[in-house]
BAZADO-524682 format. One line per field, with one value per residue: x, y, z of N, C-alpha, C in turn. Coordinates in nm, 2 decimals. Layout:
BEGIN
nc1 X/...;
nc2 Y/...;
nc3 Z/...;
cac1 X/...;
cac2 Y/...;
cac3 Z/...;
cc1 X/...;
cc2 Y/...;
cc3 Z/...;
// end
This chain:
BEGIN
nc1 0.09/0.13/-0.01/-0.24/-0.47/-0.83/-1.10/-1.36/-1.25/-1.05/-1.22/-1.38/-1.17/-1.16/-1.37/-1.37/-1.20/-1.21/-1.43/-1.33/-1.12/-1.26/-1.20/-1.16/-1.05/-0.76/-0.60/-0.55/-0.28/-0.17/0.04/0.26/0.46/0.65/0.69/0.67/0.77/0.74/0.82/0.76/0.60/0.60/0.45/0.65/0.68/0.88/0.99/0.77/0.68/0.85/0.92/0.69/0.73/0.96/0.83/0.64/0.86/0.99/0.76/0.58/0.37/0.32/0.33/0.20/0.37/0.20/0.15/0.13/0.13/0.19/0.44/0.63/0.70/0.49/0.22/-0.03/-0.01/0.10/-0.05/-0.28/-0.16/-0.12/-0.35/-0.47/-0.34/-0.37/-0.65/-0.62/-0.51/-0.61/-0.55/-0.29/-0.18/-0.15/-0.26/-0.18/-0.29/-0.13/0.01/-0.04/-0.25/-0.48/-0.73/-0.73/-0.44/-0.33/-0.46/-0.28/-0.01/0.04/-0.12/-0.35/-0.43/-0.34/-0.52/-0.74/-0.74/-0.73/-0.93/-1.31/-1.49/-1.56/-1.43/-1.22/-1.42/-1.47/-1.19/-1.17/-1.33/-1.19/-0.93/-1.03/-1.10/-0.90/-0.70/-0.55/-0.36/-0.13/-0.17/0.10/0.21/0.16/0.30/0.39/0.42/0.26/0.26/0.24/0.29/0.34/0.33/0.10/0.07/-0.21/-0.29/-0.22/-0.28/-0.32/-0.58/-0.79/-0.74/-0.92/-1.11/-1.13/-1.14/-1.10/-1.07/-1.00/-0.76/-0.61/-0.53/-0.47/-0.20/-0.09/-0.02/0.19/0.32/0.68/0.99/1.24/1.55/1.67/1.43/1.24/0.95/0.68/0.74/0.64/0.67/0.88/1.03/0.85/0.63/0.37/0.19/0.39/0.70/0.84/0.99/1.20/1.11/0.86/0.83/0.89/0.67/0.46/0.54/0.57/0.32/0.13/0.20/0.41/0.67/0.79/0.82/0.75/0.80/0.72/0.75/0.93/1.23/1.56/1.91/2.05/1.80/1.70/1.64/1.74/1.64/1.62/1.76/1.71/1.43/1.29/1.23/1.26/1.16/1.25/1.10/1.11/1.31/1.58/1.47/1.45/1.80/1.82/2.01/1.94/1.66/1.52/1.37/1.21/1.26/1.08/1.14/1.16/1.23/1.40/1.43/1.53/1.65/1.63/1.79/1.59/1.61/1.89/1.99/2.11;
nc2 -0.12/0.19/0.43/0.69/0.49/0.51/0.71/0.54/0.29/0.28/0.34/0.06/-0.11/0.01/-0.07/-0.34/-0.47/-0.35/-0.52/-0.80/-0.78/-0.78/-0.90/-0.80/-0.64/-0.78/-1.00/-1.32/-1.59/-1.95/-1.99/-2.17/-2.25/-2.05/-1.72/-1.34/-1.03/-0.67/-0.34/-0.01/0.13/0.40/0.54/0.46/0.27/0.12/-0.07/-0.20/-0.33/-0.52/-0.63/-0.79/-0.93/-1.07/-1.26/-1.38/-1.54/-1.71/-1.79/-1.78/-1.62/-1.28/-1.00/-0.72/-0.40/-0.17/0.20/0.32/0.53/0.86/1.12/1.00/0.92/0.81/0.74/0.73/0.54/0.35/0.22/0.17/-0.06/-0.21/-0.31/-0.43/-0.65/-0.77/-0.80/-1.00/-1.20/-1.35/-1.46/-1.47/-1.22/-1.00/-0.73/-0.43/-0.22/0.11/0.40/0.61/0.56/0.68/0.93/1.21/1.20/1.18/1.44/1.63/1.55/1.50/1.32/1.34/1.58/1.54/1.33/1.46/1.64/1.47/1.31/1.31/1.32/1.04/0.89/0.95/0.84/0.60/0.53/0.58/0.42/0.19/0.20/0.16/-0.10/-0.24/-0.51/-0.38/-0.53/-0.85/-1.21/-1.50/-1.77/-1.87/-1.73/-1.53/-1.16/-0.92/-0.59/-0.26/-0.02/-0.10/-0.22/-0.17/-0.03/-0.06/-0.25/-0.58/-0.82/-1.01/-1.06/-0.91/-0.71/-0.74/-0.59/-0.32/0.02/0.25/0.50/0.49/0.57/0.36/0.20/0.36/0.38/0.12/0.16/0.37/0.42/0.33/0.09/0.11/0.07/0.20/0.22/0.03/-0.01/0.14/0.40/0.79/0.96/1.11/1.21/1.17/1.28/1.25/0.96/0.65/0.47/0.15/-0.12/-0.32/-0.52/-0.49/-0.62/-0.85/-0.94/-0.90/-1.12/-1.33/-1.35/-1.39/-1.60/-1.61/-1.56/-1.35/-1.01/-0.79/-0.52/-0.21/0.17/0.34/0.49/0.34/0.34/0.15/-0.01/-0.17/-0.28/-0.48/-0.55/-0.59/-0.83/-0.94/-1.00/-0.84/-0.69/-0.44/-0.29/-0.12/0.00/0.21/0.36/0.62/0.80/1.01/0.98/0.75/0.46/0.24/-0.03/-0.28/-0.58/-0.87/-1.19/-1.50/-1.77/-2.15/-2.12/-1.94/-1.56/-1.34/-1.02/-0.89/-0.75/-0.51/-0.36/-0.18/0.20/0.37;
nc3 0.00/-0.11/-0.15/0.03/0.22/0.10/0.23/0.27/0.29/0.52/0.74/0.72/0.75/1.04/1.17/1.13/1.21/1.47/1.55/1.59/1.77/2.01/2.29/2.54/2.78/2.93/2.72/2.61/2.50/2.38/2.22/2.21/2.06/2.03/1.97/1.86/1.97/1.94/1.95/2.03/1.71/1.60/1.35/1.16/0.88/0.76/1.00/1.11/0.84/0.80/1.01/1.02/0.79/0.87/1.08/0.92/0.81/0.97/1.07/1.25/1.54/1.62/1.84/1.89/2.10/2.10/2.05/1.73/1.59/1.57/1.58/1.38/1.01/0.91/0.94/0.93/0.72/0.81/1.05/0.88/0.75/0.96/1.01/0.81/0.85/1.09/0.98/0.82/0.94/1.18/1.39/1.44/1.50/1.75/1.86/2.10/2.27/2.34/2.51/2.31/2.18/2.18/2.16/2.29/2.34/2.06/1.95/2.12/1.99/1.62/1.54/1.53/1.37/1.11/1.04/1.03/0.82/0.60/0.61/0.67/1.01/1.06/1.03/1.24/1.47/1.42/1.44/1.74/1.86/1.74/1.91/2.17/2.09/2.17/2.36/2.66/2.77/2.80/2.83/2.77/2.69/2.95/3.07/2.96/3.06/2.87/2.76/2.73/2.90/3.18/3.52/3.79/4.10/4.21/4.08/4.08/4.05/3.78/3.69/3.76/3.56/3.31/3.42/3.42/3.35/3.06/3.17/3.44/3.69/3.74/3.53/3.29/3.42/3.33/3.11/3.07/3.28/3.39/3.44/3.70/3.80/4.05/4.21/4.51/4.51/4.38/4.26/4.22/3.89/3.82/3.62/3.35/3.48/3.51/3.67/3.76/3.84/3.89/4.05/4.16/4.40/4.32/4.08/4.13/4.34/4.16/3.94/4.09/4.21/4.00/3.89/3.70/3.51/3.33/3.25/2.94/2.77/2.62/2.50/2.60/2.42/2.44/2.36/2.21/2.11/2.27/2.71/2.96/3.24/3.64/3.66/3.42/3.44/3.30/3.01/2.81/2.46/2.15/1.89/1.67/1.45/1.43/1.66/1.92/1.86/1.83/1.69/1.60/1.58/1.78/1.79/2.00/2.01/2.09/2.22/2.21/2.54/2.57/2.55/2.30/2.26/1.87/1.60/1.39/1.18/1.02/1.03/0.79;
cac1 0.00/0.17/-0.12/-0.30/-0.67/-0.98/-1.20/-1.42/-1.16/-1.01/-1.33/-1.46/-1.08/-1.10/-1.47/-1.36/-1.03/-1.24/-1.54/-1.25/-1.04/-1.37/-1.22/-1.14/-0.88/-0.62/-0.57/-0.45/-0.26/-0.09/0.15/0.38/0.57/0.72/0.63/0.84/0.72/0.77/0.79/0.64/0.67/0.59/0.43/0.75/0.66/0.97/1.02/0.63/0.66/1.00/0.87/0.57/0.82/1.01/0.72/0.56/0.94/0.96/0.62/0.54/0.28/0.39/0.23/0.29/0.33/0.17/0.24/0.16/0.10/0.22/0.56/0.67/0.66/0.40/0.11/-0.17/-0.01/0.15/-0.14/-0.33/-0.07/-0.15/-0.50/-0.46/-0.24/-0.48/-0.77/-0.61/-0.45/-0.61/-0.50/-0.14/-0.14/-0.19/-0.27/-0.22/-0.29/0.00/-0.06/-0.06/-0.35/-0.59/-0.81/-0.66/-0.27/-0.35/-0.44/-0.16/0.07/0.01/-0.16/-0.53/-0.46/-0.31/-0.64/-0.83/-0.66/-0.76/-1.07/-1.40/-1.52/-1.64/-1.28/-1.18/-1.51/-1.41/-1.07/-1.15/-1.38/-1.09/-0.85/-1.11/-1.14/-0.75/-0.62/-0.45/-0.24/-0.16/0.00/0.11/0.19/0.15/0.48/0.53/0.29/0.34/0.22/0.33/0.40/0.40/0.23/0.06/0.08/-0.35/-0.35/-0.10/-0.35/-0.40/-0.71/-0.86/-0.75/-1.05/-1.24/-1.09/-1.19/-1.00/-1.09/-0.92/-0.61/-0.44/-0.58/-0.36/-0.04/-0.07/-0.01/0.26/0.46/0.79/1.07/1.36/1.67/1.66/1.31/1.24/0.83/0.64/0.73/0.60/0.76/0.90/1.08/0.73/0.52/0.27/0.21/0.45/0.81/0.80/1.12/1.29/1.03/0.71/0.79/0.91/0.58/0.39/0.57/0.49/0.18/0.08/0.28/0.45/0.85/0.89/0.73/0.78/0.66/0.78/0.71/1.11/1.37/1.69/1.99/2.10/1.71/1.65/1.69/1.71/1.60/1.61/1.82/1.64/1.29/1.17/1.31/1.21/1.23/1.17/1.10/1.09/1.38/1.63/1.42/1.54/1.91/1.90/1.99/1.84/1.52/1.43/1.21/1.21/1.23/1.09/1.11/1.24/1.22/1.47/1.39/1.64/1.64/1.70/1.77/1.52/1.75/2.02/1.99/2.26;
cac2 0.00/0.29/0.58/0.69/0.45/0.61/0.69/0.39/0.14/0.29/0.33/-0.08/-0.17/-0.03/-0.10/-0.50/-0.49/-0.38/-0.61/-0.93/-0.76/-0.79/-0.98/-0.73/-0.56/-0.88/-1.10/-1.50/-1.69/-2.06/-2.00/-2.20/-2.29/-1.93/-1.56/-1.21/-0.89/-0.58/-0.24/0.12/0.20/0.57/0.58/0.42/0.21/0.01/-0.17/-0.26/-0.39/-0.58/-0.75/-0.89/-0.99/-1.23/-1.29/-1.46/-1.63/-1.82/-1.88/-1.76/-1.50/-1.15/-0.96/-0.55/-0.33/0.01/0.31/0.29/0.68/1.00/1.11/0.97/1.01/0.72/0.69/0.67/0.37/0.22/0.17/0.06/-0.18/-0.35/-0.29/-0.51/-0.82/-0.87/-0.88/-1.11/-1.32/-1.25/-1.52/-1.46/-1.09/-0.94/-0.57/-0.42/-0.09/0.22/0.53/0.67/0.48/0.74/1.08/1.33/1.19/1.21/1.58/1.71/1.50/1.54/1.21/1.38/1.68/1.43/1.26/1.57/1.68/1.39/1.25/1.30/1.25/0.93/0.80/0.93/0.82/0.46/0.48/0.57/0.28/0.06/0.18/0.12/-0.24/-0.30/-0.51/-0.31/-0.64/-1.02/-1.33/-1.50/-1.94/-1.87/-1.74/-1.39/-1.07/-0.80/-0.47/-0.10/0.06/-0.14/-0.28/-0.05/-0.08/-0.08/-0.37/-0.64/-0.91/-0.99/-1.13/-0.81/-0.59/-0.74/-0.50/-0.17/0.10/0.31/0.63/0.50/0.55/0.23/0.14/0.41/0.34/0.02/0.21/0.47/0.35/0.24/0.05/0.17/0.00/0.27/0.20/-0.09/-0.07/0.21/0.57/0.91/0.95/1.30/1.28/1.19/1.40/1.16/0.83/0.57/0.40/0.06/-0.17/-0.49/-0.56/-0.49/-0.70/-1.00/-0.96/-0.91/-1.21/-1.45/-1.39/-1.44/-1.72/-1.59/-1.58/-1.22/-0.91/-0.75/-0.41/-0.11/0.31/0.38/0.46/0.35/0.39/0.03/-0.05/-0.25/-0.28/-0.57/-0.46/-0.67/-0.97/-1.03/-1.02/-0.72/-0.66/-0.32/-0.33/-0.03/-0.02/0.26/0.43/0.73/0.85/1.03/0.97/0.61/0.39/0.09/-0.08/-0.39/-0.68/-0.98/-1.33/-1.55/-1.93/-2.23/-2.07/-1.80/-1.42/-1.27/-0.89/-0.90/-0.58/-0.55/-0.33/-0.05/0.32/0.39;
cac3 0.00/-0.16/-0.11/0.15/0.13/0.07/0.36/0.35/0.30/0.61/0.83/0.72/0.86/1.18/1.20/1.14/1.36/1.62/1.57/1.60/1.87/2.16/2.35/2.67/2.84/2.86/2.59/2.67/2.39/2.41/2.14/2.25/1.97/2.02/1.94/1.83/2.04/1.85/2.07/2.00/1.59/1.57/1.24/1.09/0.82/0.76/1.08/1.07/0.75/0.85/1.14/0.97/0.70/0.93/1.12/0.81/0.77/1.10/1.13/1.46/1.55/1.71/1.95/1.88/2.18/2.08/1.97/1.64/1.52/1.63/1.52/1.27/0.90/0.78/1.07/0.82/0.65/0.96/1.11/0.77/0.71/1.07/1.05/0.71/0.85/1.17/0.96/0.73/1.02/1.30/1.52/1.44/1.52/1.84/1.85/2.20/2.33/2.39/2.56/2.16/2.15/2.29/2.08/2.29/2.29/1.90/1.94/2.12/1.86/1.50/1.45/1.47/1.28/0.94/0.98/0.98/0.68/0.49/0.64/0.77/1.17/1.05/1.02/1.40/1.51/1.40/1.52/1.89/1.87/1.72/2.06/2.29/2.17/2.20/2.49/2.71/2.80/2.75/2.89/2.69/2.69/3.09/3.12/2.97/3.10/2.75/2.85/2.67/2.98/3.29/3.60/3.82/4.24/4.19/3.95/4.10/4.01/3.65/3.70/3.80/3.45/3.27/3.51/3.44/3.21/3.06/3.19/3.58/3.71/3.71/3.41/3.25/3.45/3.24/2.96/3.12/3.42/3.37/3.60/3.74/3.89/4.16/4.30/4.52/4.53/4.35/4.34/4.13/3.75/3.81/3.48/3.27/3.58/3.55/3.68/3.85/3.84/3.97/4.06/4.15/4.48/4.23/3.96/4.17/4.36/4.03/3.91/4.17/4.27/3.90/3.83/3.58/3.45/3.28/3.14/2.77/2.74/2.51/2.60/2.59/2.38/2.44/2.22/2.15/2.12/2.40/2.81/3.06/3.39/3.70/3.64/3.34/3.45/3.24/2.85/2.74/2.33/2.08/1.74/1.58/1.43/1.44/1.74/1.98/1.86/1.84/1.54/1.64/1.68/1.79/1.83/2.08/1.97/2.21/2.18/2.37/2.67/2.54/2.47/2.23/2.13/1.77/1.53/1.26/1.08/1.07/0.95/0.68;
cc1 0.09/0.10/-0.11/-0.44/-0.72/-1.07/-1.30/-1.40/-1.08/-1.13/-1.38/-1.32/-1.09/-1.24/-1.43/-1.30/-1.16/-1.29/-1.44/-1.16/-1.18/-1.32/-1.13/-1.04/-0.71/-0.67/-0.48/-0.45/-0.16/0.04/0.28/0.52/0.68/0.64/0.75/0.74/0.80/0.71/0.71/0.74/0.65/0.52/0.55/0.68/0.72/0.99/0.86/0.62/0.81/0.91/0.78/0.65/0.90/0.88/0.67/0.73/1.02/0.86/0.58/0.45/0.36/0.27/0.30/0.23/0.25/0.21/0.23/0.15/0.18/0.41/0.66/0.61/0.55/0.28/-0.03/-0.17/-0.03/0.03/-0.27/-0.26/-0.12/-0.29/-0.53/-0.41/-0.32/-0.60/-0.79/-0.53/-0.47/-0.61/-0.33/-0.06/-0.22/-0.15/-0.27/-0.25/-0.17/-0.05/-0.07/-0.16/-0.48/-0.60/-0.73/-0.46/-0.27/-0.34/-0.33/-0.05/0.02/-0.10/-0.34/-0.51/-0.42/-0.44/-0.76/-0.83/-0.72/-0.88/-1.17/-1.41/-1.53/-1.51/-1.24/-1.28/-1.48/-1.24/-1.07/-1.21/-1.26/-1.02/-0.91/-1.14/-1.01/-0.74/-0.53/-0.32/-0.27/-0.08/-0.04/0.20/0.24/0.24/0.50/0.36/0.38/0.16/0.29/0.37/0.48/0.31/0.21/0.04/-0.06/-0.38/-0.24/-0.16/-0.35/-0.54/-0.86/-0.84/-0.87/-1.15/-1.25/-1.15/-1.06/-0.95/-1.07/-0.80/-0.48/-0.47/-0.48/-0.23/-0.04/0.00/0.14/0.39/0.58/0.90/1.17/1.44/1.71/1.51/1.29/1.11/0.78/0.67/0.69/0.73/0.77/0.99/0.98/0.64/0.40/0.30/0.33/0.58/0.77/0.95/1.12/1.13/0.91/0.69/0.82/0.76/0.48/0.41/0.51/0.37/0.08/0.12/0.33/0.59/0.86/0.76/0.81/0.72/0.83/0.83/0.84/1.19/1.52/1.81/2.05/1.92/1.70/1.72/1.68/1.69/1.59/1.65/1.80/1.51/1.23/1.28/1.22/1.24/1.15/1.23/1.10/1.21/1.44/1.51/1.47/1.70/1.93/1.90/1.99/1.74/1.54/1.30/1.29/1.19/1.25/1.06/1.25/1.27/1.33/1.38/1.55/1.62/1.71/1.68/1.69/1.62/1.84/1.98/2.09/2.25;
cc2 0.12/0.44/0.56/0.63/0.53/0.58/0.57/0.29/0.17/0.29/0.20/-0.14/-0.17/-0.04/-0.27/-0.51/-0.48/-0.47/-0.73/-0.90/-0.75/-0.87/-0.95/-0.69/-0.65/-1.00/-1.23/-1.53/-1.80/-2.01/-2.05/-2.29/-2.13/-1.82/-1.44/-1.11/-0.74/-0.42/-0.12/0.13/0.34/0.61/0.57/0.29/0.10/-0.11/-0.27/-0.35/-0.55/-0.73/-0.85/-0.98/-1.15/-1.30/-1.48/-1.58/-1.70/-1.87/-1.85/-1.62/-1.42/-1.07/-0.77/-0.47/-0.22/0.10/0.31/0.42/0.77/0.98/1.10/0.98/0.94/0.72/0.64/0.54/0.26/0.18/0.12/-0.08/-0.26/-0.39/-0.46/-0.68/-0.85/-0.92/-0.98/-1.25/-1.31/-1.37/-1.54/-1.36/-1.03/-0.78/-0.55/-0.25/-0.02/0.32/0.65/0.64/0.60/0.95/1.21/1.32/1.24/1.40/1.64/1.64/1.55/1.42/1.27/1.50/1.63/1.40/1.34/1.63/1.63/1.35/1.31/1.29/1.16/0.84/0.81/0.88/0.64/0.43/0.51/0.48/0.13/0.09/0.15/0.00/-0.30/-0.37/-0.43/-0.39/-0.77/-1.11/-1.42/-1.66/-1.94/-1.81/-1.57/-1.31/-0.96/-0.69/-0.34/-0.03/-0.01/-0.21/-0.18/-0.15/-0.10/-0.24/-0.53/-0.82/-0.93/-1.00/-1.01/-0.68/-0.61/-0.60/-0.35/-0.07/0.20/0.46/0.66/0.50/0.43/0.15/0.23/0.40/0.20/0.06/0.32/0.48/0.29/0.18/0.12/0.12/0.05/0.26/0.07/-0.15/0.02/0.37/0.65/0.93/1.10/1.35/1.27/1.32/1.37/1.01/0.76/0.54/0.26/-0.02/-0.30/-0.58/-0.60/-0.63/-0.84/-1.00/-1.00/-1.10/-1.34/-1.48/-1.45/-1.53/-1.70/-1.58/-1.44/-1.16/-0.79/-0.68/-0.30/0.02/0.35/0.37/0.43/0.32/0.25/-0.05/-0.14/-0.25/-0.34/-0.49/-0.57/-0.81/-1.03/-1.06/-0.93/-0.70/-0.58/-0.31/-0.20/-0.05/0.06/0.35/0.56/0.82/0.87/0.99/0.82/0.56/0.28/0.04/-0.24/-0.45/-0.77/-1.11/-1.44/-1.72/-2.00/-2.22/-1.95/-1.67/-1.37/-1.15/-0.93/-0.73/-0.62/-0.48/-0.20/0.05/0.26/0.51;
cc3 0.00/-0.12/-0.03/0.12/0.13/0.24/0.37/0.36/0.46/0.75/0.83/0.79/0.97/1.21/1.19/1.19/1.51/1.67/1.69/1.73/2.04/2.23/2.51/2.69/2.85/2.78/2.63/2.51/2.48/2.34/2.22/2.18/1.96/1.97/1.91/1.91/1.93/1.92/1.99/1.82/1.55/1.48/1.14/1.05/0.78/0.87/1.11/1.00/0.76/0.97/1.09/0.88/0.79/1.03/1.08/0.77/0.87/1.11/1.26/1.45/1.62/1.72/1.91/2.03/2.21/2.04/1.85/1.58/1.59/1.60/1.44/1.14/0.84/0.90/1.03/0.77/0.72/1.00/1.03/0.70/0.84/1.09/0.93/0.74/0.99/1.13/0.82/0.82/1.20/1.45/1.52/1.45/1.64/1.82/2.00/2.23/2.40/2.42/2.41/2.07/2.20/2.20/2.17/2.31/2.18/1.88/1.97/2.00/1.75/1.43/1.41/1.38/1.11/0.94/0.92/0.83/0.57/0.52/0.71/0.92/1.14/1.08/1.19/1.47/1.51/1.48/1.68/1.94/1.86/1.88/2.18/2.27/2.17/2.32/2.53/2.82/2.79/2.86/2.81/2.70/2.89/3.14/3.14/3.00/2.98/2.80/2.78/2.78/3.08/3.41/3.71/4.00/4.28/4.13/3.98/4.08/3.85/3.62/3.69/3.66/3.35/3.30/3.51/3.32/3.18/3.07/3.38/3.55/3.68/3.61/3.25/3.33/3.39/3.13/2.95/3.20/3.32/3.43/3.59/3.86/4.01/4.23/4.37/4.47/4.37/4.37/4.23/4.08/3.79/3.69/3.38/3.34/3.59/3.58/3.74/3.78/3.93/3.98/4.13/4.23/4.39/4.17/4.05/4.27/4.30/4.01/3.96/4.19/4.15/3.86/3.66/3.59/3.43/3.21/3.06/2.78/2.64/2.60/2.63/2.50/2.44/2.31/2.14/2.10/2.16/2.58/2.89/3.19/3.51/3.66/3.53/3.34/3.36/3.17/2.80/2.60/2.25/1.97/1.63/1.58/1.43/1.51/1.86/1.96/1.84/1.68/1.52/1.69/1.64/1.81/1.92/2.03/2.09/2.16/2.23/2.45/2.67/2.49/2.46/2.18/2.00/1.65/1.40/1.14/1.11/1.01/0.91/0.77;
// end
């Protein structure tokens, strides 16, 4: 897909994404022949199109963390290109929800004013419907908890995210929070100014009490694109390019009880 579609080829996508994505705030798969995770793409169309590419050449489904608009140079496509490969595979593509996921992030960014540009309300009217039926997290063959921001000192249950809407508190620190090797429990993000930091105690709390091994979330650049945290329990992975200064994105390839960041590709 070269152009930009036509308004009612884009309004019947995210009216059918959404229909197929009903199935609440977290999302359970087996896959346990493996999976790739793939962090925030920005409206970068290359690493999008990349991922799906090996994707489709392992054979393994991938799970995307969020973030698919605002910033970057393709947002329209980007997110008609994923809109396209869930509702042509749609048990081999997990869509999740990123705090970029949401009508007034959009506004202060640039991603509602492109749409305005080009489309009708009918088109934003459809896409606030598609982000409201996103999970806003997964587990995933029992093991991994994938999440765009993080786990919230409210929400230490999984059991209990089903129940949240997404107009509470700790229903956005899902989407927001991030850890930090200097916190033990929970403390206030005074470099975002909203929302939480969470650390070593959390996640091993988190961990156990869900019976779970490790959590995969996005919502950060770093410069090498990617960041272990806690011994290995938490692999932060981004994906979208020459952002903020980096010149690397990754993805996560998880299989045989290994998770491996892997580079999708290099700027020149």
């Amino acid at each position: 897909m070269n152009e930009i579609p036509p308004e009612n080829r884009m309004i019947s996508l995210l009216d059918d994404v959404a229909y197929i994505c009903q199935e609440g705030n977290l999302a359970r798969r087996g896959w346990k022949e493996g999976f790739m995770a793939v962090g925030d793409t920005h409206g970068h169309l290359k690493p999008t199109r990349d991922a799906l590419k090996i994707s489709e050449e392992l054979g393994l489904p991938v799970v995307f963390l969020g973030d698919y608009v605002d910033r970057g140079p393709d947002p329209i496509r980007n997110l008609y290109t994923l809109l396209e490969k869930k509702l042509e595979k749609p048990h081999k593509i997990l869509l999740l929800r990123g705090n970029h996921e949401d009508m007034l992030v959009n506004q202060t960014y640039d991603f509602h004013d492109q749409l305005q540009k080009i489309y009708s309300s009918s088109v934003l009217d459809s896409l606030e419907n598609f982000y409201n039926s996103l999970p806003v997290a997964a587990v995933i063959s029992d093991r991994y908890f994938m999440v765009h921001g993080g786990i919230s000192e409210y929400v230490l249950d999984v059991d209990h995210i089903p129940f949240l809407h997404p107009d509470q508190y700790e229903y956005q620190e899902l989407l927001w929070n991030d850890p930090s090797e200097t916190v033990d429990w929970f403390t206030p993000n005074r470099l975002r100014g909203v929302y939480s930091l969470f650390g070593t105690t959390a996640v091993d709390h988190f961990l156990e009490r869900n019976k779970l091994e490790m959590i995969i979330r996005s919502h950060v650049c770093y410069p090498k694109g990617y960041h272990w945290f806690f011994d290995g329990r938490l692999l932060s992975i981004f994906s979208a390019p020459d952002y903020c200064g980096n010149s690397l994105c990754y993805y996560a390839l998880i299989k045989d009880n290994y998770v491996v960041p892997k580079p999708l590709f290099y700027l020149e």
